[in-house]
CHARMM-style PDB file with segment names, atoms N, HN, CA, C and O in Angstrom:
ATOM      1  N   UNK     1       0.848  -1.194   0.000  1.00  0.00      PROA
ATOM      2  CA  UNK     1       0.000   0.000   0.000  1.00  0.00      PROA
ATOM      3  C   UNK     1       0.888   1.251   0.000  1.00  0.00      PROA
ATOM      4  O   UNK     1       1.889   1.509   0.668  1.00  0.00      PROA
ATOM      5  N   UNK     2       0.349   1.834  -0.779  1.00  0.00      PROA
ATOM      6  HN  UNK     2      -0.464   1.624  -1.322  1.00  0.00      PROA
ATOM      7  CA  UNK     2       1.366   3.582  -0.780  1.00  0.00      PROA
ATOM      8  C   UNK     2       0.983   4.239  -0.188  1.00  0.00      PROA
ATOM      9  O   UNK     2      -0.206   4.531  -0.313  1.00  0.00      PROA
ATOM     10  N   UNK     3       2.042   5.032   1.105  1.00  0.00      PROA
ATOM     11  HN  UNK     3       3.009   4.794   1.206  1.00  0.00      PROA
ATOM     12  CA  UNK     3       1.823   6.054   1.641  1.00  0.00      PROA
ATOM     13  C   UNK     3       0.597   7.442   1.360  1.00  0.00      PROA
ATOM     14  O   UNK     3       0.058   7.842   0.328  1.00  0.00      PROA
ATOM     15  N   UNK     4       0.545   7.684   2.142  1.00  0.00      PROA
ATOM     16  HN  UNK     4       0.983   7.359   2.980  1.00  0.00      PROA
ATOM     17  CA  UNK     4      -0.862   8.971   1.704  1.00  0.00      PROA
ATOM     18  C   UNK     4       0.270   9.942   1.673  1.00  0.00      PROA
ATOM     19  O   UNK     4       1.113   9.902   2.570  1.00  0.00      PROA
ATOM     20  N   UNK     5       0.376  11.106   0.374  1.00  0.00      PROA
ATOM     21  HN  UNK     5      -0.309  11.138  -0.354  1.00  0.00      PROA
ATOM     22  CA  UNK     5       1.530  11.540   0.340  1.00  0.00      PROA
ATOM     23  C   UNK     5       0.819  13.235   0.600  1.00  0.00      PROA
ATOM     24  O   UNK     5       0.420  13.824  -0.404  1.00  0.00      PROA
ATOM     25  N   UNK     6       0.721  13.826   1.777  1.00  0.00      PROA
ATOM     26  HN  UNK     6       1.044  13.348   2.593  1.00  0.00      PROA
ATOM     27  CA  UNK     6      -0.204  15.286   1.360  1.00  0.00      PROA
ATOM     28  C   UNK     6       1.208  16.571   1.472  1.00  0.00      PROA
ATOM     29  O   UNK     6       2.361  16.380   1.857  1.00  0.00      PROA
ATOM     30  N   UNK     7       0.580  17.823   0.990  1.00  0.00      PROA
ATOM     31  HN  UNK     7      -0.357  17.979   0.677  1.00  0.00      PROA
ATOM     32  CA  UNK     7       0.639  18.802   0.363  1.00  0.00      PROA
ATOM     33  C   UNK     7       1.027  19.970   1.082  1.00  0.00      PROA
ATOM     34  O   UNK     7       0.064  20.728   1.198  1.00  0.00      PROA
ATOM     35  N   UNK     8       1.958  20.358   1.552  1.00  0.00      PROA
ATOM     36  HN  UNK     8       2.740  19.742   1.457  1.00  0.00      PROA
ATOM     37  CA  UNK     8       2.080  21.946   2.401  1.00  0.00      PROA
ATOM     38  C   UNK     8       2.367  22.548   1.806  1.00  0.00      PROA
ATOM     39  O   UNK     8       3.166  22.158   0.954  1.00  0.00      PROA
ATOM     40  N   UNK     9       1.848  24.206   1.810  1.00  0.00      PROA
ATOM     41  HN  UNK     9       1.199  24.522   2.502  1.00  0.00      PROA
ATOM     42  CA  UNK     9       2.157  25.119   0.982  1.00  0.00      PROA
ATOM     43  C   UNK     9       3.176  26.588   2.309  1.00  0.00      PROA
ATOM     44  O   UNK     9       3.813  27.625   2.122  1.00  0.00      PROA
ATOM     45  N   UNK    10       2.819  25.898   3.322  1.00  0.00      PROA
ATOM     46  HN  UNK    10       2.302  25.055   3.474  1.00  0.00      PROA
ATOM     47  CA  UNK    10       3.854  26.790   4.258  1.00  0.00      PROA
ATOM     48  C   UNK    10       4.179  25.842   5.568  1.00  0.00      PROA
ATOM     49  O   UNK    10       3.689  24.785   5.964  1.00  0.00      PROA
ATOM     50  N   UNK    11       5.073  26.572   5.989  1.00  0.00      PROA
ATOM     51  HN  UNK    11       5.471  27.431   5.667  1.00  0.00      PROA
ATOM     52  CA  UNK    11       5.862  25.375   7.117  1.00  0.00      PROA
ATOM     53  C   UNK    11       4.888  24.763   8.324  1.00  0.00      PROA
ATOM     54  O   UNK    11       4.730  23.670   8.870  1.00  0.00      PROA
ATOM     55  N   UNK    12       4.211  26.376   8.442  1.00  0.00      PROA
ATOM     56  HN  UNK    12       4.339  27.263   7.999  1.00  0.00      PROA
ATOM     57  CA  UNK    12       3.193  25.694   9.723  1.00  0.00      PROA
ATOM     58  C   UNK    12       2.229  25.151   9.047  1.00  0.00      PROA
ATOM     59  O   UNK    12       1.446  25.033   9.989  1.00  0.00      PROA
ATOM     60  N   UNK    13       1.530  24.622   7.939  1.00  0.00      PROA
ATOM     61  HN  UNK    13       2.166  24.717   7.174  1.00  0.00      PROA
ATOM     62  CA  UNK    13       0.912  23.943   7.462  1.00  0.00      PROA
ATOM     63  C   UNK    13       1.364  22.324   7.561  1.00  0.00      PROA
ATOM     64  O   UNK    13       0.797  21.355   8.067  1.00  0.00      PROA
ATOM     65  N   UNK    14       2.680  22.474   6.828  1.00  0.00      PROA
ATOM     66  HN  UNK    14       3.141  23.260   6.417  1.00  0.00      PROA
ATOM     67  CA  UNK    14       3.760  21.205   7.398  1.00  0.00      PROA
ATOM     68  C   UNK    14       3.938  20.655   8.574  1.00  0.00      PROA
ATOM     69  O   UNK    14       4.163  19.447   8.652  1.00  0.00      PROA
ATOM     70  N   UNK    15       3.860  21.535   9.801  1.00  0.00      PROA
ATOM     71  HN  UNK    15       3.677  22.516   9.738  1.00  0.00      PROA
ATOM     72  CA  UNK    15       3.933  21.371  11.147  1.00  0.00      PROA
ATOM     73  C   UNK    15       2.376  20.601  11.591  1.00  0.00      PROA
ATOM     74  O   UNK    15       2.145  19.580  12.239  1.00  0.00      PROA
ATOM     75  N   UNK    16       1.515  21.547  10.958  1.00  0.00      PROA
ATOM     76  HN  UNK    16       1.702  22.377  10.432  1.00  0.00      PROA
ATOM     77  CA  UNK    16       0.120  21.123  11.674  1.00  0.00      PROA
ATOM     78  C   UNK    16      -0.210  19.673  11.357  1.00  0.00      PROA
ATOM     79  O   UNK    16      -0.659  18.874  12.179  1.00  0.00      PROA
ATOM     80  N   UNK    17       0.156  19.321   9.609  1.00  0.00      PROA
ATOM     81  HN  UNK    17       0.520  19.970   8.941  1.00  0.00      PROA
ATOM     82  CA  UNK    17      -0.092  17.800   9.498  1.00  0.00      PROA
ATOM     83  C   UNK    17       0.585  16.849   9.888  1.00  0.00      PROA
ATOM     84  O   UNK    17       0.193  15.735  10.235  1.00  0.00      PROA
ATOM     85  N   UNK    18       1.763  17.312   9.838  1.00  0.00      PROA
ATOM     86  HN  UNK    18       2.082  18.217   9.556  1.00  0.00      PROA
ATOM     87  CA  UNK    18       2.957  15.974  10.788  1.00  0.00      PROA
ATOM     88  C   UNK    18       2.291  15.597  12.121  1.00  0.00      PROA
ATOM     89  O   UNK    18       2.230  14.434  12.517  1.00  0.00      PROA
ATOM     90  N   UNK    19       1.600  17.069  13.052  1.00  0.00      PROA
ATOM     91  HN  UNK    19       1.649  18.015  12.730  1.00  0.00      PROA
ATOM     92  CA  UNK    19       1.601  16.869  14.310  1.00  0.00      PROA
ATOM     93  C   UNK    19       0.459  16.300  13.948  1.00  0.00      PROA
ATOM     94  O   UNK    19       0.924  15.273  13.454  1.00  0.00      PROA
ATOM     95  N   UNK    20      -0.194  16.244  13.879  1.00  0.00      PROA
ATOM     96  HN  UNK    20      -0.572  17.078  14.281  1.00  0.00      PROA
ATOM     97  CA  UNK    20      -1.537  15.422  13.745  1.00  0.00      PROA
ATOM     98  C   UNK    20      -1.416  13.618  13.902  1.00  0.00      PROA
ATOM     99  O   UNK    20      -2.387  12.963  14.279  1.00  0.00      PROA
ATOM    100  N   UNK    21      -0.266  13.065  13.600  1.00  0.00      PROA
ATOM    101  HN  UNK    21       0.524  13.598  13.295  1.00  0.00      PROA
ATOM    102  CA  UNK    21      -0.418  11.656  13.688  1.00  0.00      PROA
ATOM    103  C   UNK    21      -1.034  10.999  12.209  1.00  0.00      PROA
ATOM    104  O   UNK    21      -0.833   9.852  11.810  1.00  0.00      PROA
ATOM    105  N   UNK    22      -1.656  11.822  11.680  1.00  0.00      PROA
ATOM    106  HN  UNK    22      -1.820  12.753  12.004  1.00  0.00      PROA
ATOM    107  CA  UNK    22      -2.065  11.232  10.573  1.00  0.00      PROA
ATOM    108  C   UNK    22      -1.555  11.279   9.431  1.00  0.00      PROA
ATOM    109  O   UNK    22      -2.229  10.977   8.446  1.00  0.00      PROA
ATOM    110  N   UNK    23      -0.445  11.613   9.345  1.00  0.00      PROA
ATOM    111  HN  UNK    23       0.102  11.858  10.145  1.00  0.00      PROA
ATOM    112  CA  UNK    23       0.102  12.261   7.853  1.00  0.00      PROA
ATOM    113  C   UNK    23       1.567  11.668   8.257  1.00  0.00      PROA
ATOM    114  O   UNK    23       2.317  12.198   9.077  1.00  0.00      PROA
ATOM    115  N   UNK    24       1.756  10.819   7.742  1.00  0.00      PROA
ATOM    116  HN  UNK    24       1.146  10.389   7.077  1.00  0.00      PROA
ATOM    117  CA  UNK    24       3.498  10.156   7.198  1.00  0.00      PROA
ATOM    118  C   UNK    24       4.179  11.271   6.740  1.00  0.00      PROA
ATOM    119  O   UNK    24       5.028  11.824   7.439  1.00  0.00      PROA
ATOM    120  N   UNK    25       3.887  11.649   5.641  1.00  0.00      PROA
ATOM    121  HN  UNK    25       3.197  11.200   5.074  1.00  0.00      PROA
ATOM    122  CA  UNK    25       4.360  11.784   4.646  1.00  0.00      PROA
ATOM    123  C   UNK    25       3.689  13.893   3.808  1.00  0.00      PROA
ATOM    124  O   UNK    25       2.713  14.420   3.274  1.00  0.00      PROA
ATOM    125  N   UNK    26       5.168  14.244   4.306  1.00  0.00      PROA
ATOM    126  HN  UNK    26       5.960  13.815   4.740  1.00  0.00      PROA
ATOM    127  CA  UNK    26       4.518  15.566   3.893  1.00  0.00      PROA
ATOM    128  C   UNK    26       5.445  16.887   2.518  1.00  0.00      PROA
ATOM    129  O   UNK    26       6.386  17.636   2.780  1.00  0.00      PROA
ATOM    130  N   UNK    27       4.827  16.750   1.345  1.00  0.00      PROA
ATOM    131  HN  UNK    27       4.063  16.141   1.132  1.00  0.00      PROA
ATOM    132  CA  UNK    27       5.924  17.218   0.099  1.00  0.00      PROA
ATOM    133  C   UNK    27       5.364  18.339   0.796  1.00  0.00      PROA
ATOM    134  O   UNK    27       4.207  18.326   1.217  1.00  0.00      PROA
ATOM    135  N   UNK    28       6.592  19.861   1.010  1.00  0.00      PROA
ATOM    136  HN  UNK    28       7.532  19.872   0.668  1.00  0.00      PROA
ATOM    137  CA  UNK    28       6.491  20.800   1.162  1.00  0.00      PROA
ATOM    138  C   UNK    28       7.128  21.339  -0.833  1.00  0.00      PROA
ATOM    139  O   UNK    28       8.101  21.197  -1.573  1.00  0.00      PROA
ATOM    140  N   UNK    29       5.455  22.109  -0.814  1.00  0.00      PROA
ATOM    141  HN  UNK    29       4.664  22.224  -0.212  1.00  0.00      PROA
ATOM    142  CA  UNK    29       5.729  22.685  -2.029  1.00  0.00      PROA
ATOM    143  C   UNK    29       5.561  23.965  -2.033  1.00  0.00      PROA
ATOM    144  O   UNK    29       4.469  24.478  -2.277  1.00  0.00      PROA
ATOM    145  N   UNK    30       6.683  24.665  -1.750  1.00  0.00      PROA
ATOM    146  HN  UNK    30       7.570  24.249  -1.552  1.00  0.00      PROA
ATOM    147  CA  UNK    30       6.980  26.203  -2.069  1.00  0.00      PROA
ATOM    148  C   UNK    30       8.238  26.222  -2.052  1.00  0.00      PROA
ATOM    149  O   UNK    30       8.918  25.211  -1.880  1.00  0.00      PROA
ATOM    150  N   UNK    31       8.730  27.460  -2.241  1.00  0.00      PROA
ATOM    151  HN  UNK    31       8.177  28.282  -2.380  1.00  0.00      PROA
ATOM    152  CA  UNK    31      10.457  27.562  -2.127  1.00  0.00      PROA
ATOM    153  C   UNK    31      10.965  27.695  -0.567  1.00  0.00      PROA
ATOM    154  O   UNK    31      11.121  28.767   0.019  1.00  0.00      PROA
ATOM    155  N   UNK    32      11.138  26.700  -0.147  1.00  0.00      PROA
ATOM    156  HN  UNK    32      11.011  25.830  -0.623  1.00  0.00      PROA
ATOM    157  CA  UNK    32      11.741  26.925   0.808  1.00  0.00      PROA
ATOM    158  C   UNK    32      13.110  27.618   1.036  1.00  0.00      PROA
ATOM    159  O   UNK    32      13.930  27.358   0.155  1.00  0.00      PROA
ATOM    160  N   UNK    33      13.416  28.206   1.741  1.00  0.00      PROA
ATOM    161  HN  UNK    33      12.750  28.416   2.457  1.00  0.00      PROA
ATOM    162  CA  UNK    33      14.675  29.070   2.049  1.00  0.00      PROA
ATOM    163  C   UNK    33      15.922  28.323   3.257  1.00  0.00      PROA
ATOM    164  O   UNK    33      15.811  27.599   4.247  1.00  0.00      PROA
ATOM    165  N   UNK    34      16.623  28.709   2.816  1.00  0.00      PROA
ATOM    166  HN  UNK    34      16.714  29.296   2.012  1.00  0.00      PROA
ATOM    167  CA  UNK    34      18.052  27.861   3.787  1.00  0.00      PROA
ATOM    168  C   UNK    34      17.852  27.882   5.303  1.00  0.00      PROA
ATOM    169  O   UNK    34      18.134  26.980   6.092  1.00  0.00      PROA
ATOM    170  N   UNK    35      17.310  29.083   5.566  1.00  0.00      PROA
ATOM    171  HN  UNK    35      17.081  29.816   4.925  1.00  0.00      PROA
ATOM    172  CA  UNK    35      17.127  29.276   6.821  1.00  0.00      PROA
ATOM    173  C   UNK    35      16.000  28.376   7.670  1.00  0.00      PROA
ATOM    174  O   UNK    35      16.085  27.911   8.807  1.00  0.00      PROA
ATOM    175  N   UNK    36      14.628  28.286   6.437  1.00  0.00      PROA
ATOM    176  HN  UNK    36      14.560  28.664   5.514  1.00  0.00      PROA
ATOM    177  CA  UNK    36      13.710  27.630   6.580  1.00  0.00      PROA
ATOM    178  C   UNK    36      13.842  26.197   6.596  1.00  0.00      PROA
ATOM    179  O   UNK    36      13.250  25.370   7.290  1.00  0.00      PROA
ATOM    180  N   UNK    37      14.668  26.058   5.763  1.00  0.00      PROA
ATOM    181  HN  UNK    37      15.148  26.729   5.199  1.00  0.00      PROA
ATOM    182  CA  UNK    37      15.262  24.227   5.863  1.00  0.00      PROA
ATOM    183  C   UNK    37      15.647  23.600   7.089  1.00  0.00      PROA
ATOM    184  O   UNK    37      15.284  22.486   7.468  1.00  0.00      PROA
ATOM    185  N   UNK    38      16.635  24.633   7.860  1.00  0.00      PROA
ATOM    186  HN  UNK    38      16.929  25.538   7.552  1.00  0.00      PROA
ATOM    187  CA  UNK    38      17.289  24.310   8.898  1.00  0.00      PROA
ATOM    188  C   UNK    38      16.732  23.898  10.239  1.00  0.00      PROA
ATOM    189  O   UNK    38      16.845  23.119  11.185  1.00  0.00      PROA
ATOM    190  N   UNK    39      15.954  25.066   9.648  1.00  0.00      PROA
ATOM    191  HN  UNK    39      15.862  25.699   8.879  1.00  0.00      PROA
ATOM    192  CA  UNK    39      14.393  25.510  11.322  1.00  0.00      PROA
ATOM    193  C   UNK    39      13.485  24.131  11.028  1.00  0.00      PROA
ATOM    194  O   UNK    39      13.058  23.534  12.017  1.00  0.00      PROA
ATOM    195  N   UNK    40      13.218  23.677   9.866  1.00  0.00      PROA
ATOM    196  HN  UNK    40      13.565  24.162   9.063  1.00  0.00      PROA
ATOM    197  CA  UNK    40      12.245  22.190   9.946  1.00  0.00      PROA
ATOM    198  C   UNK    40      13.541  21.282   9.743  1.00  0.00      PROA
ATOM    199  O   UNK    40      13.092  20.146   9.893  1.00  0.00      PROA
ATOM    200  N   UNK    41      14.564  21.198   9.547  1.00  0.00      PROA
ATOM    201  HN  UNK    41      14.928  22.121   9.425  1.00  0.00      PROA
ATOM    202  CA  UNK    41      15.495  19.892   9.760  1.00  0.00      PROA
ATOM    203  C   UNK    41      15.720  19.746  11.674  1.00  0.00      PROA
ATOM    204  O   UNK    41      15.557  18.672  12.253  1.00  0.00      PROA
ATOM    205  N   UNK    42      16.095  21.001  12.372  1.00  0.00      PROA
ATOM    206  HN  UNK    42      16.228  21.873  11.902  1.00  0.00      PROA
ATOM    207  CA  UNK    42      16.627  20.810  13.633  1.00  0.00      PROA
ATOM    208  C   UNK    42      14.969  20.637  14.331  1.00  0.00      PROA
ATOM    209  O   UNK    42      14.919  20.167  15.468  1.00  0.00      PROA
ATOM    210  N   UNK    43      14.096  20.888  13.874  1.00  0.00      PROA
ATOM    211  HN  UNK    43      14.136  21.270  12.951  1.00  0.00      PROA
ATOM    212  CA  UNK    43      12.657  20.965  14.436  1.00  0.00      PROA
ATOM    213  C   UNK    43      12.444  19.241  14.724  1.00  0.00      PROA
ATOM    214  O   UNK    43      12.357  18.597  15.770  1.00  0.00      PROA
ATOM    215  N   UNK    44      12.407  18.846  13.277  1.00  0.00      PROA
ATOM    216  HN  UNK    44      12.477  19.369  12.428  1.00  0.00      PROA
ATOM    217  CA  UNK    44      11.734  17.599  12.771  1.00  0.00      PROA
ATOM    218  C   UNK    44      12.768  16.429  13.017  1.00  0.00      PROA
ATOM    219  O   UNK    44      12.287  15.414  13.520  1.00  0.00      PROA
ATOM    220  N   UNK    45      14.235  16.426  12.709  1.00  0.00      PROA
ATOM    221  HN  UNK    45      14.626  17.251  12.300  1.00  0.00      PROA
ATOM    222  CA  UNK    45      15.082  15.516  12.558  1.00  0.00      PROA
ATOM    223  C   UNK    45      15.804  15.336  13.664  1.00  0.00      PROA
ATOM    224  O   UNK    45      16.856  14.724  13.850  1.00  0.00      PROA
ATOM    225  N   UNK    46      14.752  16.261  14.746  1.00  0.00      PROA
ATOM    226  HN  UNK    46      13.898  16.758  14.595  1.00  0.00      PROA
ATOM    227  CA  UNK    46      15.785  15.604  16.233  1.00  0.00      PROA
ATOM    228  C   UNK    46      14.724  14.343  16.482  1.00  0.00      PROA
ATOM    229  O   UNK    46      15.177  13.301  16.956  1.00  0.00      PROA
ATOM    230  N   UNK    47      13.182  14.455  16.129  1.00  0.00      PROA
ATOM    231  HN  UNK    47      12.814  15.302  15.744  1.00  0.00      PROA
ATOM    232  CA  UNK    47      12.415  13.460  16.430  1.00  0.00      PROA
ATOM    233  C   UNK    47      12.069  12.165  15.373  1.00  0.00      PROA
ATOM    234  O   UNK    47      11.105  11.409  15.248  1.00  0.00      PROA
ATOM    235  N   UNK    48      13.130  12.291  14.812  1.00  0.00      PROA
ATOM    236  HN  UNK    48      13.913  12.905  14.913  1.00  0.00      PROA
ATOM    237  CA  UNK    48      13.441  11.044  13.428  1.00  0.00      PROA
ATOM    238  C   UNK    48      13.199  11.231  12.256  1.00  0.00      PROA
ATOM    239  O   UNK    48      13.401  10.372  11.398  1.00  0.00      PROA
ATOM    240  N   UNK    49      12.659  12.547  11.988  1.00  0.00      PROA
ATOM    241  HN  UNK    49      12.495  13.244  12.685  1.00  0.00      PROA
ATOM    242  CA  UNK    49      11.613  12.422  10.606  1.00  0.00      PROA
ATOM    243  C   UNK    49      13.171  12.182  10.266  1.00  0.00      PROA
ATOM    244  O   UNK    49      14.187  12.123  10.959  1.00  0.00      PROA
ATOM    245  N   UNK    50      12.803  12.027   8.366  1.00  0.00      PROA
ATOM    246  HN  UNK    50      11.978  12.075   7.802  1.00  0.00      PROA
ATOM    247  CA  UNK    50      13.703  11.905   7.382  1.00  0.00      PROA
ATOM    248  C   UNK    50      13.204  13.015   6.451  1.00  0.00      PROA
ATOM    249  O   UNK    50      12.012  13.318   6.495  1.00  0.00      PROA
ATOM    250  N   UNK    51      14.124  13.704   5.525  1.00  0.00      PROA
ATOM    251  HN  UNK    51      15.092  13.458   5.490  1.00  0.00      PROA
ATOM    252  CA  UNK    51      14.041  14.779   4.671  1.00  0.00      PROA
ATOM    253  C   UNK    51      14.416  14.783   3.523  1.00  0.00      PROA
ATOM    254  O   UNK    51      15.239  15.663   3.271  1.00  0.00      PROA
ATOM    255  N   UNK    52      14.137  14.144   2.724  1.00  0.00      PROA
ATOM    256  HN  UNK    52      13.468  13.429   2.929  1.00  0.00      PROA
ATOM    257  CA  UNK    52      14.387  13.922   1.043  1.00  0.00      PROA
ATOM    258  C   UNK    52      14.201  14.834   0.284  1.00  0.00      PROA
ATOM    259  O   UNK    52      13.405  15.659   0.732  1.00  0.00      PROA
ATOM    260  N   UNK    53      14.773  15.152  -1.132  1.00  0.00      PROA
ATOM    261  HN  UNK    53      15.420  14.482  -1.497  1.00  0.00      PROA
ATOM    262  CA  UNK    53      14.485  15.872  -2.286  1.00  0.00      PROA
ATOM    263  C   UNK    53      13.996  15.204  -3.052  1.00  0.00      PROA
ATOM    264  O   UNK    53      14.527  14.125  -3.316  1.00  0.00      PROA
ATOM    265  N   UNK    54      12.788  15.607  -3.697  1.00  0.00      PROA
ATOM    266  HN  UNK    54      12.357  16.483  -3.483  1.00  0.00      PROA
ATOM    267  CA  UNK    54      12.077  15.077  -4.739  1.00  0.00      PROA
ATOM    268  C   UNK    54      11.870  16.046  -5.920  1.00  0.00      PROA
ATOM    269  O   UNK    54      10.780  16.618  -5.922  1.00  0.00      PROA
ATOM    270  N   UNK    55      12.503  16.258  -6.667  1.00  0.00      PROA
ATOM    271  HN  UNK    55      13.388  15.794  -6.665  1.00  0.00      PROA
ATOM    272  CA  UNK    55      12.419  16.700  -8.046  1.00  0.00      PROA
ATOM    273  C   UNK    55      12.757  18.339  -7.618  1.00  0.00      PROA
ATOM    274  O   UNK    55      13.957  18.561  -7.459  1.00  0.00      PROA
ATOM    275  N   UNK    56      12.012  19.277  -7.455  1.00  0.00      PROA
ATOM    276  HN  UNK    56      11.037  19.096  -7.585  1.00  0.00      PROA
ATOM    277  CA  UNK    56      12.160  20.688  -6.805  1.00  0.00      PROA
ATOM    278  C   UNK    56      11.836  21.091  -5.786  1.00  0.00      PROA
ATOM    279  O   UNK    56      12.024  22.181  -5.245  1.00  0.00      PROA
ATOM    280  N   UNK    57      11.040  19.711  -5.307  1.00  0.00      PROA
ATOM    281  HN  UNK    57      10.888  18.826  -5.746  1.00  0.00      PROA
ATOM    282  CA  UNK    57      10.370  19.910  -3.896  1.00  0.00      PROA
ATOM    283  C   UNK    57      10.917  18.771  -2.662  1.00  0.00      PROA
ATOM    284  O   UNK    57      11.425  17.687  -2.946  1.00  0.00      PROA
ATOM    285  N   UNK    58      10.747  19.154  -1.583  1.00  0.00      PROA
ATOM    286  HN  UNK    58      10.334  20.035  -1.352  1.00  0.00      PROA
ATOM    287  CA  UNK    58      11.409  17.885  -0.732  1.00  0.00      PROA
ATOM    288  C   UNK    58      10.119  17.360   0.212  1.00  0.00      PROA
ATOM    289  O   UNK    58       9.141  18.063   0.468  1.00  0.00      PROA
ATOM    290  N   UNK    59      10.262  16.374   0.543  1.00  0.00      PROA
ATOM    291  HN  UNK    59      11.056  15.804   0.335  1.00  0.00      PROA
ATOM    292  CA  UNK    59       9.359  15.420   1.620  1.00  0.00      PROA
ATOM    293  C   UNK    59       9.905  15.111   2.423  1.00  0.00      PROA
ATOM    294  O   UNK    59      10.972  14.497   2.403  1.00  0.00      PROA
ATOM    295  N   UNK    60       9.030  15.623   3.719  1.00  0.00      PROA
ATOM    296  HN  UNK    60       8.164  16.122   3.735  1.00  0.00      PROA
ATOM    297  CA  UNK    60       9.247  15.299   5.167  1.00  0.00      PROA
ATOM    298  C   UNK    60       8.625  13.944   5.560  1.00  0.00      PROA
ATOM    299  O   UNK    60       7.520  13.581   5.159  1.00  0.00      PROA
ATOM    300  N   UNK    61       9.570  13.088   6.530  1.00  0.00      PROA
ATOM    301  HN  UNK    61      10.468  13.383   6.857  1.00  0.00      PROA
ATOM    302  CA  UNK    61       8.462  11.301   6.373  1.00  0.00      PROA
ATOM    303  C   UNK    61       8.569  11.514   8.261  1.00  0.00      PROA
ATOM    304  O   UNK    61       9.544  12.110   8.719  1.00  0.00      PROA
ATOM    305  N   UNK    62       7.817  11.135   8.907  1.00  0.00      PROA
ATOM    306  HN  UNK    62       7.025  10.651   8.535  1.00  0.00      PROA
ATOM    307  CA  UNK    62       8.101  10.603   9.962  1.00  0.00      PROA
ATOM    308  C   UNK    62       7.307   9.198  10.107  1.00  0.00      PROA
ATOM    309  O   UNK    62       6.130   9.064   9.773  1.00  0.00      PROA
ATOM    310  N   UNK    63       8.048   8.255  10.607  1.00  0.00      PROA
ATOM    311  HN  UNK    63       9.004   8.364  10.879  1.00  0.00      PROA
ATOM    312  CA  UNK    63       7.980   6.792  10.704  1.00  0.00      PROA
ATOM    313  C   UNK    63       7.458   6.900  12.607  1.00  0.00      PROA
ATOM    314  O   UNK    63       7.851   7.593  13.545  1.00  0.00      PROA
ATOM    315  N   UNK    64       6.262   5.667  12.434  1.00  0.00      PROA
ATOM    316  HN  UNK    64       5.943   5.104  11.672  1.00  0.00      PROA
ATOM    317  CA  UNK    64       6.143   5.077  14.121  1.00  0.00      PROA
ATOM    318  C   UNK    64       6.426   6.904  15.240  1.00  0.00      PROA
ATOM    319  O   UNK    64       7.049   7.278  16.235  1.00  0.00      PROA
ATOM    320  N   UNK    65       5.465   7.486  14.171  1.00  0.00      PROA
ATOM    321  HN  UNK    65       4.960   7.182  13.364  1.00  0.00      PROA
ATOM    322  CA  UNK    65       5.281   8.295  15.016  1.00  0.00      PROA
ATOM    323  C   UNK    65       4.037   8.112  16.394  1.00  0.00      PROA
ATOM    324  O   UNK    65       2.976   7.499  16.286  1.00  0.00      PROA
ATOM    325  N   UNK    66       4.489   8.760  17.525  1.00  0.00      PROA
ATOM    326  HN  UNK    66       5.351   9.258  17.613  1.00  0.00      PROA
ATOM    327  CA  UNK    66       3.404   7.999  18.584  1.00  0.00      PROA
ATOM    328  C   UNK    66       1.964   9.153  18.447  1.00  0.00      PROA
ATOM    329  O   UNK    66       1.910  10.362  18.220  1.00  0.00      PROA
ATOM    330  N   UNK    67       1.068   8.268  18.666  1.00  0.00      PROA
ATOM    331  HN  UNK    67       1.112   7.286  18.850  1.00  0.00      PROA
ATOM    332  CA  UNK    67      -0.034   9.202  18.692  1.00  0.00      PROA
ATOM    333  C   UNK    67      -0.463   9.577  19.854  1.00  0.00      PROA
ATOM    334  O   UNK    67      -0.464   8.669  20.685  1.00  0.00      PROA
ATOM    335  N   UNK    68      -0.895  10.773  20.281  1.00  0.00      PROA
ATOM    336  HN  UNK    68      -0.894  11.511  19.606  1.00  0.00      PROA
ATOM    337  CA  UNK    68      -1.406  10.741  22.093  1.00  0.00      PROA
ATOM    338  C   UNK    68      -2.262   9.565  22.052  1.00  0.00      PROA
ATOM    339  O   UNK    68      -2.855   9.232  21.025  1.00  0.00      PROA
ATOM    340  N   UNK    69      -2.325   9.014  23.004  1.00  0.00      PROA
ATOM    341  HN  UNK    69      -1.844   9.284  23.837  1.00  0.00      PROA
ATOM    342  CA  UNK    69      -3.401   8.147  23.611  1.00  0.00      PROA
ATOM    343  C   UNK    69      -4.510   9.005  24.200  1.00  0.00      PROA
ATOM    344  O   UNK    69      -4.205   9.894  24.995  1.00  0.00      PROA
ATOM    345  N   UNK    70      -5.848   8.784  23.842  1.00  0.00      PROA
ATOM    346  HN  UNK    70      -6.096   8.062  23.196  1.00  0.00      PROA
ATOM    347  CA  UNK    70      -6.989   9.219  24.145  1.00  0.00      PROA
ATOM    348  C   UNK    70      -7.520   8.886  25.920  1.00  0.00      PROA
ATOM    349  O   UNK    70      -7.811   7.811  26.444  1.00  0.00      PROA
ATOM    350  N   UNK    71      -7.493  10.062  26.413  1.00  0.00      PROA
ATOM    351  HN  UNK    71      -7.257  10.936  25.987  1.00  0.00      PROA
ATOM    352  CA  UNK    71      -8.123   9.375  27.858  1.00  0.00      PROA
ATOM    353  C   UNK    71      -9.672   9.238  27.989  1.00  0.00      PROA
ATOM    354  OT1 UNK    71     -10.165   8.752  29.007  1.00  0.00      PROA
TER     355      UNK     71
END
């Protein structure tokens, strides 16, 4: 089965679906800036994600991410 692959058009958009638990897999499509790279690599890649380039755009993955548990 293939990943659900969704769509950010700004970082906190990127942020909001990662945090969600529901989203693996997130192509940030705008131009991101060096500075901006850094701020979602040291953000994201202290908690495992991985950060690939895909064609002009890159994808953020986080794996066995935990979900809150519901009380």
């Amino acid at each position: 089965m293939k990943q659900q692959l969704s769509t950010a058009t700004n970082y906190g958009e990127a942020c909001e679906m990662l945090r969600s638990g529901y989203v693996k897999h997130v192509r940030l499509n705008w131009n991101v800036g060096s500075d901006e790279f850094f701020r979602i690599a040291s953000d994201w890649c202290d908690t495992g994600a991985k950060i690939k380039k895909d064609g002009d755009s890159f994808i953020i993955s986080v794996k066995g991410f935990p979900i809150p548990r519901q009380h």
